[in-house]
N, C-alpha and C positions, 0 to 999 in steps of 0.2 A: 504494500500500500504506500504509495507517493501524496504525501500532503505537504503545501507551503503553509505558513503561517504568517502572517506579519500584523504589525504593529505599527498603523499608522493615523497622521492624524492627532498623535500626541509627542510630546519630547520624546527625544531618544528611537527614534522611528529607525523599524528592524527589519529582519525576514528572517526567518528559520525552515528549515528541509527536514522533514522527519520521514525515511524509509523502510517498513516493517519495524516497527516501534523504536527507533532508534535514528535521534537528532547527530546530521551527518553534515551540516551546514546552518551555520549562523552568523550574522554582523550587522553590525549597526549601521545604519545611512548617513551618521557625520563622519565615519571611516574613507566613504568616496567621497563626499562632497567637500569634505574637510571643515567644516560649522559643526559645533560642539554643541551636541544636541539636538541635532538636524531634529525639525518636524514636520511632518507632511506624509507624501506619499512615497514609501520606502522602495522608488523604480529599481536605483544602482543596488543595492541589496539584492532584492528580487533577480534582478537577472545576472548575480555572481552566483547567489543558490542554486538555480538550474546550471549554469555554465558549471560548475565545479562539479557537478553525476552528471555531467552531457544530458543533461533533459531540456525540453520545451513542456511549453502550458501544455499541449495535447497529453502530457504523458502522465499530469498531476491528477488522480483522484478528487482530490480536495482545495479548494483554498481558504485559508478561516483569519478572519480578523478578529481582533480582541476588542470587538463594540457592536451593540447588540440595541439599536433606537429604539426595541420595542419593551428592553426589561423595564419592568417596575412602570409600566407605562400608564397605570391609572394615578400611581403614587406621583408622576412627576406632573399630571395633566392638573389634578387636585391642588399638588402645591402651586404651581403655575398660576392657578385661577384666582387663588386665595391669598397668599404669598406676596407673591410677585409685585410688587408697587408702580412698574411703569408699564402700558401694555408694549412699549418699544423694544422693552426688554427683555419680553417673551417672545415677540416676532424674532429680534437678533439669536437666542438660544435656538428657536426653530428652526431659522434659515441656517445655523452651522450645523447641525443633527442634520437639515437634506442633503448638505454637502457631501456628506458623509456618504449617501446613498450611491452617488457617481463611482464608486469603488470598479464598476464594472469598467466604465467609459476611462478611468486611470490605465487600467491592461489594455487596454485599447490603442491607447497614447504611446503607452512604454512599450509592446510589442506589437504594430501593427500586420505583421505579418504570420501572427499565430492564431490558435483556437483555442479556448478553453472549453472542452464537453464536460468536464467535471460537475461537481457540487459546491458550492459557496455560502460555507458556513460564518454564521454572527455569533461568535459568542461571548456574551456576556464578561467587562471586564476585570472582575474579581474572581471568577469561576475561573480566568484564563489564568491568573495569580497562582489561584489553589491550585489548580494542577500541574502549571510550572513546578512548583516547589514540590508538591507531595509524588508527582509520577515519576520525577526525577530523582529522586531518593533511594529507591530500591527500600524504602521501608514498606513493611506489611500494612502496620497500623497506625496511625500519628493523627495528633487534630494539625490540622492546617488551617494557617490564621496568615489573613493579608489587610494589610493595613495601607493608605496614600492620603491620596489627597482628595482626589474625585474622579470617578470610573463607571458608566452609569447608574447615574445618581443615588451612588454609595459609596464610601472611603472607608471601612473595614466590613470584613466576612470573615466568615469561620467556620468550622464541619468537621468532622472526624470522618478520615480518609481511608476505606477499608479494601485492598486490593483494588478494583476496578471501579470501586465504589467511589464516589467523591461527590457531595451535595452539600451543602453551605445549611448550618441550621442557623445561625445567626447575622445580623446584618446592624450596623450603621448606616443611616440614610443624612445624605445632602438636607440640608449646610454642614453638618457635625462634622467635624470630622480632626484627626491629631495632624495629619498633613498638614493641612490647611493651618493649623495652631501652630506649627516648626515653621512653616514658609512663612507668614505674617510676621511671626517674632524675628527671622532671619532677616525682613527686610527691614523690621523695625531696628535693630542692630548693625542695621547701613551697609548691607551684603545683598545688594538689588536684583541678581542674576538668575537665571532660573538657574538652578541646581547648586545653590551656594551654599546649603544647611550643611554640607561638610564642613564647611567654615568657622560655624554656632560651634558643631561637634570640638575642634580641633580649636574653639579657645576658650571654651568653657573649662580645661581643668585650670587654667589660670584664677579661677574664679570660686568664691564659696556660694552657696544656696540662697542667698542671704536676701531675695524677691523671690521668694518658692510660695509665700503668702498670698501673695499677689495672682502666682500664676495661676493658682489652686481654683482663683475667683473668674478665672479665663477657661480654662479647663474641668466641666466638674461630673465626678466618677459616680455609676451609678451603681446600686446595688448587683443588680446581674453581670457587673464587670465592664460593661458599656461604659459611653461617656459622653458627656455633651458638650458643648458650648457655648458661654452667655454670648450672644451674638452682638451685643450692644457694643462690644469690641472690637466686631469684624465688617466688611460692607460684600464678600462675596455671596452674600444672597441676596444684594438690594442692588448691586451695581454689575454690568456683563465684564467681570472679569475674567481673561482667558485663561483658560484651561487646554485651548484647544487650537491648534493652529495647521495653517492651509501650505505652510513651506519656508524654510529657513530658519533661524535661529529662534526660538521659544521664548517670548517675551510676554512677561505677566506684570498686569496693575498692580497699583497698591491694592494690600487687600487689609490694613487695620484700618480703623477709625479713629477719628478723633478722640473719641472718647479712651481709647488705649493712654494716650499722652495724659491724660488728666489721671489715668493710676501710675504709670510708671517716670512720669516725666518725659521731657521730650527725646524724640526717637532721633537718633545717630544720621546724620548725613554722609554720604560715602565717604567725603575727604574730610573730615575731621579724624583727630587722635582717638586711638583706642584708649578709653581710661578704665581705671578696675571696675568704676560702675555699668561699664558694658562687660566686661569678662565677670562679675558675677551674675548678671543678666542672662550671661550666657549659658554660666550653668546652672541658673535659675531653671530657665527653657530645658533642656535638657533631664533634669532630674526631677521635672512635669510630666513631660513626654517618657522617661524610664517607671514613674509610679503609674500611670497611665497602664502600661505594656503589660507591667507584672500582673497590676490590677486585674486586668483580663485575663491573661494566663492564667492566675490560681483560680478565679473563678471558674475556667473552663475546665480547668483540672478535677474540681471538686465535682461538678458538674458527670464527669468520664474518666478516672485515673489512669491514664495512661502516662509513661515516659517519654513519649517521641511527640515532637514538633516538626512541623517543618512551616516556614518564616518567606512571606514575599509582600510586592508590594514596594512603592517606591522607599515606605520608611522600614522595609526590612534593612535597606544602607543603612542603616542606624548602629556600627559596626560596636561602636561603646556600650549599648543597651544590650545587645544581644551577646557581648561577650560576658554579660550580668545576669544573663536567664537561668542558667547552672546554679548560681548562688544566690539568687530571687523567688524562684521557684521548682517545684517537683520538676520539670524539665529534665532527663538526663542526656536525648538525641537529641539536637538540635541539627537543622538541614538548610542550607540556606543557599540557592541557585547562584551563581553566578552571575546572572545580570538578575538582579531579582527584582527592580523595577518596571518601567514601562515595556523596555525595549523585551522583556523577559515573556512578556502577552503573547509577544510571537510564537513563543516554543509551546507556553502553554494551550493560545488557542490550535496547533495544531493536534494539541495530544485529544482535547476535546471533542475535536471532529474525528478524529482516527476513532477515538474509542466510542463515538455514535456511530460510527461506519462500521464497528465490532471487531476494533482490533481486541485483542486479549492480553498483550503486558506491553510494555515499554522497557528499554537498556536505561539503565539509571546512568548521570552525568555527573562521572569521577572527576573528569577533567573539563578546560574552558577553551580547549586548541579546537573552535571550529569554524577558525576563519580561514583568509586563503594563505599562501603559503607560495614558495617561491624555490623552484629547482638550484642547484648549484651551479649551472649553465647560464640559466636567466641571472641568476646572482652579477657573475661572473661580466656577464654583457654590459648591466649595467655600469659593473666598474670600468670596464673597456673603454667605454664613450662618455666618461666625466673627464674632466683633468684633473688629476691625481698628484701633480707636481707640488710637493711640499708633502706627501704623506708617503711611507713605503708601508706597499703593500707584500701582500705575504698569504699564501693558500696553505694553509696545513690541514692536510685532508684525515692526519689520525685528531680521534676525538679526546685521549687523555692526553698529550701535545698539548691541545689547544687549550682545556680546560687548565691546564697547569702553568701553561704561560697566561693565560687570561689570569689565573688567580695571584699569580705573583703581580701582575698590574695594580690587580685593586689593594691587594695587601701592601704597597707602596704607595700607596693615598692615589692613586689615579681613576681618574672617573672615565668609565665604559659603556660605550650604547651594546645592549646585547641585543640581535636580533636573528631568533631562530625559528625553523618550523613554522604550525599554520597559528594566525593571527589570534588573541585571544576573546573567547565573548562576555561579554560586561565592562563594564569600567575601569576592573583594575587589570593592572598589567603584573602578569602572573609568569615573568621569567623567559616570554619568547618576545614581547615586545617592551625594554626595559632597559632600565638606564642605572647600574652596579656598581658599588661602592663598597670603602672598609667601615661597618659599623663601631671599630674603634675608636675612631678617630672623634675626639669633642669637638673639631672645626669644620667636621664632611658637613653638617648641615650647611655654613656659610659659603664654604666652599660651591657648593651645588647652585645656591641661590645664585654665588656671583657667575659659575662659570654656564648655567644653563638657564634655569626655574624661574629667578626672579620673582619669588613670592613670597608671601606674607610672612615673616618669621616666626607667626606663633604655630604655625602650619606643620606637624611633625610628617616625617619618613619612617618608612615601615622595613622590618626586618620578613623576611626570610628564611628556613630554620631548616634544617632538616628532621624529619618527623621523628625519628629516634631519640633524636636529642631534645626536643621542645620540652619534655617535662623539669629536665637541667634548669632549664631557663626560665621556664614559667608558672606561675603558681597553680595554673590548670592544663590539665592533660588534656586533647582532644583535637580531632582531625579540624582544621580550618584549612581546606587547599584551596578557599577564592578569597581570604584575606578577609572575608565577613567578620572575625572578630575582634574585639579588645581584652587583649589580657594582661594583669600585672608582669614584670617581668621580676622575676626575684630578687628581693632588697641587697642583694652580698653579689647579686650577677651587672648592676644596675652601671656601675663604673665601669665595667669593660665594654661595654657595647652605647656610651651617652649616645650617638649619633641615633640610634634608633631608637630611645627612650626616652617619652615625653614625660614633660614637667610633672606629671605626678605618677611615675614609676610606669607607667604602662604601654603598649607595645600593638601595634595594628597587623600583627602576624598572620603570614601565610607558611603552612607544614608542605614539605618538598616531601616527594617519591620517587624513587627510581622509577617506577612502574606507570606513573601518570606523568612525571614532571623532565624522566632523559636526560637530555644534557645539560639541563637546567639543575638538577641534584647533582651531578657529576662534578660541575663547576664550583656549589657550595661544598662538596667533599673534599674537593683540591685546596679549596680557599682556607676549609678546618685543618687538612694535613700538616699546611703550611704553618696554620696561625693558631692552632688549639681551638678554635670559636668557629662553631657550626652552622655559621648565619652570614647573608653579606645583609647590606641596605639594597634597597630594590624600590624604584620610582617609577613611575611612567617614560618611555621615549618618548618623551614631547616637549616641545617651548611654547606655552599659551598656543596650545592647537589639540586636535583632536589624536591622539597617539596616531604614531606612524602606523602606517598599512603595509606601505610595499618596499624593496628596496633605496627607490631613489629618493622616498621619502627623508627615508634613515639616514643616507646617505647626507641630504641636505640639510637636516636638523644636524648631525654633527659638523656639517662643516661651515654653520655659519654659529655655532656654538661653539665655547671652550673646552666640550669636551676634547680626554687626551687618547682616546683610542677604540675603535669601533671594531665589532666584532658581527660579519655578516654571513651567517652561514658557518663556512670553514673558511671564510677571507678574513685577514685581521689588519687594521690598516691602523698605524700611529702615527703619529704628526712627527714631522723631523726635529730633531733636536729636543 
């Protein structure tokens, strides 16, 4: 069975290939178009996913997007009628849902010279959530809980996932929602971008709790584990703020009110100083949104005892809370997809339509390697036709060679683009497209900033580990291979590794395998041999852009950066001198 899936129409717009229960092709669409967060209609995705199994439309079963205009459709026509204060801005909500409908006349555009005989499936985009995360698991039993912002008009669900089974018994509906509460306070803290709540994340530990009073009267938890929101705080249920965009970069309204400013004081403008009253703001937000989380979790537990989660949804990135669910609640499997936000709808509305179409299991997703990927040949050409005068180049085609001189690079403070194999799916960059450092070192961080990143200082980098040894280093044992978690890093280990340990001991760790992660383990084994420390630093390949894709990408990011040595394939190219 041949089914596409994509995810379009909101941030992070994707496509996914799932063949006989097993996702064989995914990427995001700011990967080609190079806009960080592409939203719209995912064409360039879509026709890399056939290109890469030699398929056309004729040969797909299925195509399923993750949005469904008819769910909850009395609930939204009600609130609509009642609700709603301008009728403009009902007409405007209507007219973007028809938009949505042209999904056929997009394949049209993007492939005029194919067919599609298939079926074309809507499905609902929380359901697409839950089964990202739960069919992907390889667990039996687990509730599955997805939580965002706004996905037909609802921003969490929930359901215990039993083999083939997967139905949502619980829901939050529009306005409510904790997305919405992190994105509003994010802006409110002067970080305007869509997708900057990693930012709240990473400078909230600078900060104590100390407006969690405050937030509590913004956020308020109900007894079944839900939650609401006093809306007196917020205007996206009075005003057409977008959620939803037709192409290009994702840009969203203000969504607090004035009335925000009259509890917390006034809200942060981008270029003003960060002072401690936003850094405890920040972790005001944050330790809302983790009481929130847990909130629900134990109630749902109580509710079904079970040990297994599995976590999506755009604020399943929530990589700090979620490394606290172990130690917040009965929790003991935690499952967390690799792109587990929007762009993630892709994989899941494809599992959806397969298993209406009767498929019977799915390959659980060990790894993130399912983008495209680039021969040693094609490597090879591109370096042929740069100008390469001022770097020697070098093919070493054995793999512990390479990994051994690559690691003696980084263990001499040298900073390395690593780029191998096929591209990774989600956000983080998980060791084939990625930019390696010595986590020794207390000035890699500055160093990075100046020679590549240029960004915010409170902003930590994340370690790397090999899975053997994580327990050495970390006060919790447990597989993290997409980086999903935060964990303390042990108070006696914290000095050898500052570069990758933020201001309050703790660690954004990804667990390396031979068996999923290749040459990527190989390189952090060579790095240990060398240096006793089983970890390097590990950033994204990128400079304010959307991670490199293809060779020449990589090729161009290091060479208009300070990085000192690229690593493409089996080609290793250093700067002279």
């Amino acid at each position: 069975m041949k089914v596409l899936g994509i995810n379009a129409y909101h941030g992070d717009s994707a496509a996914a290939l799932l063949l006989d229960g097993e996702v064989v092709s995914a990427a995001e669409e700011e990967r080609f178009r190079r806009i960080k967060h592409w939203a719209g209609f995912p064409g360039e995705s879509i026709q890399w996913c056939l290109a890469s199994q030699g398929l056309t439309l004729s040969d797909l079963d299925a195509i399923a997007i993750n949005q469904d205009s008819g769910a909850h459709f009395v609930r939204k026509s009600l609130y609509g009628l009642t609700r709603l204060r301008s009728p403009k801005l009902l007409f405007e909500k209507l007219k973007t849902r028809r938009a949505r409908h042209s999904i056929e006349s997009e394949f049209v555009q993007v492939f005029p010279d194919q067919q599609f005989s298939g079926q074309l499936h809507h499905v609902e985009h929380h359901q697409a959530h839950l089964a990202s995360s739960f069919w992907m698991s390889g667990l039996k039993e687990a509730w599955s809980v997805s939580i965002d912002g706004f996905g037909d008009f609802s921003s969490s669900s929930w359901g215990v996932g039993q083999g083939m089974k997967l139905a949502p018994s619980g829901r939050v509906f529009f306005p409510h929602s904790l997305g919405a509460f992190y994105q509003a306070m994010t802006q409110f803290l002067g970080f305007p971008n869509y997708g900057d709540e990693y930012k709240v994340m990473g400078l909230a530990p600078y900060g104590e709790p100390r407006f969690l009073k405050e937030m509590e009267q913004l956020v308020i938890l109900q007894d079944d584990g839900s939650f609401k929101l006093d809306l007196s705080y917020f205007v996206h249920h009075q005003k057409n703020v977008m959620f939803e965009w037709s192409g290009g970069y994702p840009e969203v309204g203000k969504m607090f009110s004035d009335h925000l400013e009259g509890l917390l004081g006034p809200a942060r403008n981008t270029v003003d100083e960060l002072t401690q009253r936003h850094m405890d703001m920040a972790r005001s937000v944050q330790a809302m949104y983790e009481k929130a989380l847990f909130h629900l979790l134990n109630a749902l537990h109580r509710v079904y005892p079970i040990d297994a989660l599995t976590l999506s949804g755009g604020c399943g990135m929530n990589s700090v809370a979620n490394g606290k669910i172990r130690l917040n609640t009965p929790f003991e499997k935690i499952y967390i997809q690799p792109a587990a936000g929007d762009a993630g709808g892709a994989v899941g509305a494809a599992l959806v339509a397969a298993a209406n179409l009767g498929s019977g299991q799915f390959r659980p997703m060990r790894h993130a390697y399912l983008g495209p990927s680039f021969s040693t040949d094609e490597i090879g050409m591109v370096i042929e036709q740069e100008d390469m005068s001022g770097f020697n180049v070098t093919q070493i085609e054995d793999s512990s060679e390479l990994c051994e001189k690559v690691a003696s690079l980084i263990a001499n403070a040298k900073v390395v683009g690593w780029f191998q194999g096929a591209m990774e799916w989600g956000p983080r960059a998980l060791g084939h497209r990625s930019i390696v450092c010595d986590p020794r070192r207390s000035d890699m961080k500055e160093i990075l900033n100046i020679k590549i990143k240029r960004r915010e200082s409170f902003r930590p980098f994340a370690p790397s580990v090999l899975r053997e040894h994580a327990f050495e280093w970390f006060e919790q044992d447990d597989d993290v291979p997409f980086m999903m978690k935060v964990f303390q890093i042990r108070e006696e280990k914290r000095e050898e590794v500052p570069a990758v340990t933020h201001v309050d001991g703790s660690g954004r760790l990804q667990t390396v395998t031979s068996e999923n992660n290749g040459r990527y383990y190989d390189l952090i084994k060579a790095f240990f041999k060398q240096t006793g420390v089983p970890m390097i630093l590990n950033t994204s390949f990128n400079e304010n852009e959307p991670i490199v894709c293809t060779p020449l990408e990589a090729l161009s990011c290091f060479q208009r950066t300070k990085m000192d040595a690229l690593v493409l394939g089996d080609w290793l190219i250093e700067r002279h001198g």
